[in-house]
N, C-alpha and C positions, 0 to 999 in steps of 0.2 A: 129355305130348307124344305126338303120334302116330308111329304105324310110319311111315308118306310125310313127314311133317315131319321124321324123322330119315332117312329113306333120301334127299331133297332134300338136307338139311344135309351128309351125308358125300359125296355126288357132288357138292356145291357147291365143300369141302374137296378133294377130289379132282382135279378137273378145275383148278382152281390150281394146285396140285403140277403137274401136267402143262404148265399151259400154262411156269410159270416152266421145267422143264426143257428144252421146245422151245425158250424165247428163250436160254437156253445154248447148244444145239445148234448154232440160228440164227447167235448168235453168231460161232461156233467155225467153220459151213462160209463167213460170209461174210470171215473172217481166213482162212481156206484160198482162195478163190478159188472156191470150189464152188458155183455160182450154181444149178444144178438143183436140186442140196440146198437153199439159200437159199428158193428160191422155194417147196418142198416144205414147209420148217416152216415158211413164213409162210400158208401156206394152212390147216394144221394150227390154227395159234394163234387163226388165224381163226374158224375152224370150231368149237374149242373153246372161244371166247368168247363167240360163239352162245348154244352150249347153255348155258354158266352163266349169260350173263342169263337165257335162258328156266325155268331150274331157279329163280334167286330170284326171276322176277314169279308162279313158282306156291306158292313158298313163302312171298310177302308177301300172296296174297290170303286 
């Protein structure tokens, strides 16, 4: 296995981690009523879903 095949793989694991604990957060500001938050990690998870498909279409070619 290559160094980039495993630096992909753990930023693939990575970026999971993250996105689950944003939709926590999400969660938690949209039971608060906190809609700027709200809107903040949804853009977030967005954003971070992005990059890990774009991390596994380069780690599937």
């Amino acid at each position: 296995m290559t160094n980039r095949k495993k630096r992909l793989e753990k930023g693939i694991e990575s970026l999971g981690k993250q996105i689950k604990i944003h939709k926590e957060k999400l969660e938690t500001a949209r039971k608060n009523n906190m809609l700027e938050l709200a809107n903040y990690y949804e853009k977030e998870i967005e954003a971070k879903e992005k990059d890990k498909e774009k991390k596994m279409k380069l780690l599937n070619k």
